[in-house]
PAZA-441934 format. One record per residue (C-alpha): residue number from 1; residue in three letters; x, y, z. Coordinates in steps of 0.25 Angstrom, whole numbers, plus 2048, in hexadecimal, padded with zeros to 3 digits. Layout:
# PAZA-441934
- NUM,ALA,X,Y,Z $
...
***
This chain:
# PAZA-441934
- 1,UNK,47B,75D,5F3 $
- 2,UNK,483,759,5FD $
- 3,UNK,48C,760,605 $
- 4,UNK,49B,75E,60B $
- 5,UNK,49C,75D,619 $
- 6,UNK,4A8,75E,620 $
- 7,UNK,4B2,761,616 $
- 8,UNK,4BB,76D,612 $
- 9,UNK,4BB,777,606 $
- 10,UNK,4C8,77D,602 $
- 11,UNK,4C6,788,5F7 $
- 12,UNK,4D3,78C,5EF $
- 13,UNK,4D5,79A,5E9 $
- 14,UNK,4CD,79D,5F5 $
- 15,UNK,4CF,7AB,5F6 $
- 16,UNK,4CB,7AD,5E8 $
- 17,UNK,4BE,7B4,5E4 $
- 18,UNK,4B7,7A6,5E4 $
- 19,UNK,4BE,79E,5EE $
- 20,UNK,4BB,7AA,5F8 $
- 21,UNK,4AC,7A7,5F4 $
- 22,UNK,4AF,798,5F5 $
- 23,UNK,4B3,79A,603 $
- 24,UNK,4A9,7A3,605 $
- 25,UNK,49D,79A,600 $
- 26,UNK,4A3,78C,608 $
- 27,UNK,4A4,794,616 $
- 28,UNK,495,798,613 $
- 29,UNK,492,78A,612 $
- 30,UNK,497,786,61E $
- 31,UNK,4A1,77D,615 $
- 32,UNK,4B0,77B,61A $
- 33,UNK,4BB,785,612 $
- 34,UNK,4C9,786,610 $
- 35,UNK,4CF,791,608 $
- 36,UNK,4DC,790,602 $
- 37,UNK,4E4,79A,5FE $
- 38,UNK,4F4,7A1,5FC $
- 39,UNK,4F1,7A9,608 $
- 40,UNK,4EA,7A6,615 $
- 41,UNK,4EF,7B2,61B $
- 42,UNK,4E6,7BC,610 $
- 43,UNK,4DB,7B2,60F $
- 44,UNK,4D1,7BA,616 $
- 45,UNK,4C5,7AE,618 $
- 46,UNK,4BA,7AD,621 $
- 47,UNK,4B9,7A5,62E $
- 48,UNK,4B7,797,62C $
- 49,UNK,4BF,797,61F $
- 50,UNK,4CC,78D,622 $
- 51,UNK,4D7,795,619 $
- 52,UNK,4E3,78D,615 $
- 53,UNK,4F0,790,60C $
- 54,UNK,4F3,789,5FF $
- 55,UNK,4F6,78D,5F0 $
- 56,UNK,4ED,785,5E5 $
- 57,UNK,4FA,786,5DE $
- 58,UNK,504,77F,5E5 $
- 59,UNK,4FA,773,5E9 $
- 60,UNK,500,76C,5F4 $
- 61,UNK,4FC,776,5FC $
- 62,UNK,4F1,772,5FD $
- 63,UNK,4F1,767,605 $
- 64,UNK,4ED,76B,611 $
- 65,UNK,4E3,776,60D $
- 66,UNK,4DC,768,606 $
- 67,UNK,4D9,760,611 $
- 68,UNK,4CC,75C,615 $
- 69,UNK,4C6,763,60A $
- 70,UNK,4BC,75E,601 $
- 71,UNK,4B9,76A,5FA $
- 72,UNK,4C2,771,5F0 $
- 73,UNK,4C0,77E,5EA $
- 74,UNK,4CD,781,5DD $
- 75,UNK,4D1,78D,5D5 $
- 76,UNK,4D6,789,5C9 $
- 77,UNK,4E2,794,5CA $
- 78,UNK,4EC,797,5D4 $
- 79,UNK,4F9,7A1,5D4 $
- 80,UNK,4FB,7AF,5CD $
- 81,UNK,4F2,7B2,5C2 $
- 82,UNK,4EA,7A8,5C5 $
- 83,UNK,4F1,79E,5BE $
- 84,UNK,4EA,78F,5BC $
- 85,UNK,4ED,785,5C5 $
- 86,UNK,4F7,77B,5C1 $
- 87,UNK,4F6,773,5CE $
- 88,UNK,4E8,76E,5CC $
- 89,UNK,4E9,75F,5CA $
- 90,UNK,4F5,761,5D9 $
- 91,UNK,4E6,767,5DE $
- 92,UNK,4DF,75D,5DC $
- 93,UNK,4E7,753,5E0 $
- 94,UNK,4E7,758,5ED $
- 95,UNK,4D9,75B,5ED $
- 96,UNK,4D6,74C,5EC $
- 97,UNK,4E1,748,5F6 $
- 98,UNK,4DA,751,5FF $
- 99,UNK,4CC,74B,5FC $
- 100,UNK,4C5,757,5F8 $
- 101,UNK,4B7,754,5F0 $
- 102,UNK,4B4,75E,5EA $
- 103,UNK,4BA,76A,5E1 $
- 104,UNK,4B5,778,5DC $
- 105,UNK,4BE,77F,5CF $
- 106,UNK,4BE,78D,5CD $
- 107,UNK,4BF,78C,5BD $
- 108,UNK,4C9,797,5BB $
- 109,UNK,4C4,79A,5AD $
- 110,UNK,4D0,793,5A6 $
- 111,UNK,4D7,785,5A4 $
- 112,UNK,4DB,77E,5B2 $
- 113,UNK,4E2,774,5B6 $
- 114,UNK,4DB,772,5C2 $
- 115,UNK,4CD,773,5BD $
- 116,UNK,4D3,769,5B3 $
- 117,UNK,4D7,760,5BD $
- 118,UNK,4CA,760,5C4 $
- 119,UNK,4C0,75D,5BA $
- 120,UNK,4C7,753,5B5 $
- 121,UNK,4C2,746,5BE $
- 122,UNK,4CA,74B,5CA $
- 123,UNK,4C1,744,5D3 $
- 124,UNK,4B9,751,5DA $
- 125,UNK,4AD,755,5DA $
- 126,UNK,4B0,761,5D3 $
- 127,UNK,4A9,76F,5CF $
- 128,UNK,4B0,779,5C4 $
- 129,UNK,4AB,787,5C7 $
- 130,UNK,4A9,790,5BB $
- 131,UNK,4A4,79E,5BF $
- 132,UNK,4A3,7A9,5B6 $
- 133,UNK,4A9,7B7,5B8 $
- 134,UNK,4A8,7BB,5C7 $
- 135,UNK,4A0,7C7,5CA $
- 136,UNK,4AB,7CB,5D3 $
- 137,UNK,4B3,7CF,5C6 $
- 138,UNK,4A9,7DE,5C6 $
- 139,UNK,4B3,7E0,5D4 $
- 140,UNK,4BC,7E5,5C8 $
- 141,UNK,4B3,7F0,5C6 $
- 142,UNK,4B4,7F6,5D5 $
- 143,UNK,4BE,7FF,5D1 $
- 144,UNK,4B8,807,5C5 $
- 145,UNK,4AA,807,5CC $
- 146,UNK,4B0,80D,5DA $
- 147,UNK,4B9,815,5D3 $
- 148,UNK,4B1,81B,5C5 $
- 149,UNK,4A3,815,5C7 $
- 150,UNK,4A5,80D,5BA $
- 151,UNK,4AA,7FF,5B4 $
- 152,UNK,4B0,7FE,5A7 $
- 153,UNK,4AE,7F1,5A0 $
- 154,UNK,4AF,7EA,593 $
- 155,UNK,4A4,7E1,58B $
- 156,UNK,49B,7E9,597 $
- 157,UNK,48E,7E0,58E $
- 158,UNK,496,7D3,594 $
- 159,UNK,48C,7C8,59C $
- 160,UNK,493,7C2,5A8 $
- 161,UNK,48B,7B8,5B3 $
- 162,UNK,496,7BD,5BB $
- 163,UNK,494,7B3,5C9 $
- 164,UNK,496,7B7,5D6 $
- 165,UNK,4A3,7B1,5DD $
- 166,UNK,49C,7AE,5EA $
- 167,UNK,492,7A5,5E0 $
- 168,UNK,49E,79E,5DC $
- 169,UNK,4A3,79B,5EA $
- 170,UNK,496,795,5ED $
- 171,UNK,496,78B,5E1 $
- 172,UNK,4A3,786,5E5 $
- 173,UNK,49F,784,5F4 $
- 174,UNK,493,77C,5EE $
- 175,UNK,49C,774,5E6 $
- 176,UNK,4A7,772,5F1 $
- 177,UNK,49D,76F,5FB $
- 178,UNK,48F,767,5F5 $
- 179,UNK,48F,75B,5ED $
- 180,UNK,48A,75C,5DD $
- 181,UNK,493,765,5D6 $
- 182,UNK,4A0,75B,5D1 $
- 183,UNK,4A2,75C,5C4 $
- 184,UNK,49C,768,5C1 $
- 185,UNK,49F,776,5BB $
- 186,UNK,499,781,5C0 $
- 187,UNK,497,78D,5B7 $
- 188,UNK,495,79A,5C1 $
- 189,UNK,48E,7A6,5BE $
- 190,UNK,485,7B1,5C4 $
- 191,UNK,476,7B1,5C4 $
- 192,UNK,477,7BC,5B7 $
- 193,UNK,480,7C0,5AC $
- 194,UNK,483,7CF,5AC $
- 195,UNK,489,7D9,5A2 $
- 196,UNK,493,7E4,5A8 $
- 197,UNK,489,7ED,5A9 $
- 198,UNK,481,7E4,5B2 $
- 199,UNK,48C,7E1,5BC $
- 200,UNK,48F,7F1,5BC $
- 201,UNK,47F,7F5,5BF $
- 202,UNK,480,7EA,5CA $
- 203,UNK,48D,7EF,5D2 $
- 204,UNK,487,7FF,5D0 $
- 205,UNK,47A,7FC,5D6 $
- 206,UNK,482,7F3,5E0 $
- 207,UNK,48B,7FF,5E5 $
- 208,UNK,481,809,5E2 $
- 209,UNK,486,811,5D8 $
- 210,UNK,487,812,5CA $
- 211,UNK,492,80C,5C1 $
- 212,UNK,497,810,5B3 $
- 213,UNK,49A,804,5A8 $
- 214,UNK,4A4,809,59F $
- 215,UNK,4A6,7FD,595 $
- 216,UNK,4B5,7FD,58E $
- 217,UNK,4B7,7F7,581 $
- 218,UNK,4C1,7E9,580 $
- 219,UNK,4CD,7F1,57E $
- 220,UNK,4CA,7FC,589 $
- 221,UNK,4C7,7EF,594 $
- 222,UNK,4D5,7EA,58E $
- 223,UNK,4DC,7F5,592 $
- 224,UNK,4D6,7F6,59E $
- 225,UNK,4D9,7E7,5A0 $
- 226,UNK,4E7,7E9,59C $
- 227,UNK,4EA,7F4,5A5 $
- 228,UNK,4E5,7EE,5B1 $
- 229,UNK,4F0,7E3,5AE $
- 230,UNK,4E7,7D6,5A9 $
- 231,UNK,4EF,7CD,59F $
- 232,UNK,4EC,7CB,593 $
- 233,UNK,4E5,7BE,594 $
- 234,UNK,4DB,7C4,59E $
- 235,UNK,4D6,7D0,596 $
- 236,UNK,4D6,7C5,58B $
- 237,UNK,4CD,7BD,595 $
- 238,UNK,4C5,7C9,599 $
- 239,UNK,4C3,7CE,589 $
- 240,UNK,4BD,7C0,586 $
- 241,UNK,4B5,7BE,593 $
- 242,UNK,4AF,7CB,593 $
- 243,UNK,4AE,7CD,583 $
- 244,UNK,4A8,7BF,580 $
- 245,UNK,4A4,7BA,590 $
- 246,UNK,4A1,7AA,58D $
- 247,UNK,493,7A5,58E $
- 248,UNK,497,79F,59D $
- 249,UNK,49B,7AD,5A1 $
- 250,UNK,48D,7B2,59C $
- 251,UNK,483,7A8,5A0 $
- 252,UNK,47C,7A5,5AE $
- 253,UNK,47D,798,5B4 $
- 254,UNK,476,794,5C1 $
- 255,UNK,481,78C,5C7 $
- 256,UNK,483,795,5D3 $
- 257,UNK,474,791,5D8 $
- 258,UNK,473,784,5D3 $
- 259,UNK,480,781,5DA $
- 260,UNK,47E,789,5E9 $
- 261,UNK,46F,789,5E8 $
- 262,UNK,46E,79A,5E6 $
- 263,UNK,46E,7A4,5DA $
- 264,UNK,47A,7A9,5D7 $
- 265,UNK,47C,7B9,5DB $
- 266,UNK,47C,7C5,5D5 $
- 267,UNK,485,7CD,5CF $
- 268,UNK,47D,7D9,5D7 $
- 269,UNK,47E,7D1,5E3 $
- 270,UNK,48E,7D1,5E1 $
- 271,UNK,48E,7E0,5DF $
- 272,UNK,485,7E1,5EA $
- 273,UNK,491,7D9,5F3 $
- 274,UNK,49C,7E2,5ED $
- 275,UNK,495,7EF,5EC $
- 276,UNK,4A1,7F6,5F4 $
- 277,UNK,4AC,7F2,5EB $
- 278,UNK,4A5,7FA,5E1 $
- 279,UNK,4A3,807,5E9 $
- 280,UNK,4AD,812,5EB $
***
């Protein structure tokens, strides 16, 4: 594989859950980043990382954060709710005038115009990026454990190959960075698929204490849905991905160390990392 030399990466949606591990994972290669966001001022990044303003959706601000890059990384949402993008094919456009190369998608789990617009012969060498749920969802936990010692969870039986954000970062700094992976889609997942109780023992031993799994029924985990303010079409989403999780959701792929050259990491190693969010 070959790699880019002397060119720029700009990650969008870079203060995100991934693009934060995006940017991570490209300082740690030693690669050139840019990191774009509404807010310089609240961006909080590390030396070395270039922070400029834009908003993915109003494009042509953009301009200047494109310059000299040659590497792309795109969410497919922008605004309040995360509502897709509509300005895609503006994106892109830019993007080409720019002479950037290569692009990496977030898939965002649902129709995009800007996913859309990049498969669809738009010159790049382009890498779609299809994780599974994050393992950074069980930080949704913190508060029962810290507080009652317990989580209380639907469809507790459920398999999830749950990935690790950081892996997901380091896939798309591979892609952005080394020749080889245009055209592709990348399905995303940890090294393991784990029920509720799995996760649960894992973030106990991590934190050194012992945890209570209370499992709800559906229409208990609506209620608590409901209250905690979801729309509708979440707890719809959350019902169907939890009661019926799709075979991708389930199933282990090894892209994470075809694609960076390591094994994927744990869901133990993750609770190892958070144990203090989990204490009281």
């Amino acid at each position: 594989m070959t790699k880019n030399t002397h060119a720029m990466n700009l990650v969008t949606g870079a203060t995100g859950t991934v693009g934060r591990q995006v940017v991570a994972e490209l300082l740690r290669l030693g690669e050139p980043v840019r990191a774009l966001t509404r807010d310089p001022a609240k961006a909080d990044f590390p030396e070395g990382v270039e922070v400029v303003r834009g908003d993915l959706t109003e494009p042509d601000t953009l301009t200047a954060a494109l310059d000299g890059v040659t590497g792309l990384h795109l969410i497919t949402f922008g605004g309040a709710y995360f509502a897709p993008l509509e300005t895609g094919p503006r994106i892109l456009e830019l993007a080409r005038e720019a002479g950037v190369r290569r692009i990496t998608v977030l898939h965002g789990g649902g129709p995009s115009l800007l996913e859309d617009a990049v498969r669809a012969g738009s010159g790049f060498d382009w890498t779609v990026l299809m994780p599974v749920e994050f393992m950074g969802n069980a930080l949704e936990w913190a508060e029962g454990i810290r507080t009652a010692d317990e989580v209380r969870e639907p469809f507790v039986g459920r398999l999830s190959a749950m990935v690790h954000e950081g892996d997901i970062g380091a896939v798309a700094a591979v892609a952005l960075t080394r020749d080889g992976h245009g055209g592709r889609e990348y399905v995303i997942t940890g090294p393991e698929a784990l029920t509720v109780r799995d996760k649960v023992d894992a973030i106990a031993d991590a934190r050194g204490r012992k945890i209570e799994l209370v499992e709800m029924s559906p229409e208990e985990a609506v209620e608590q849905w409901r209250a905690a303010g979801h729309p509708q079409e979440v707890i719809d989403f959350l019902l169907e991905a939890y009661g019926n999780t799709p075979p991708v959701g389930r199933t282990v792929v090894d892209t994470v160390e075809r694609v960076t050259g390591r094994p994927a990491r744990t869901f133990a190693e993750w609770a190892r990392d958070h144990a203090g969010v989990f204490r009281a």
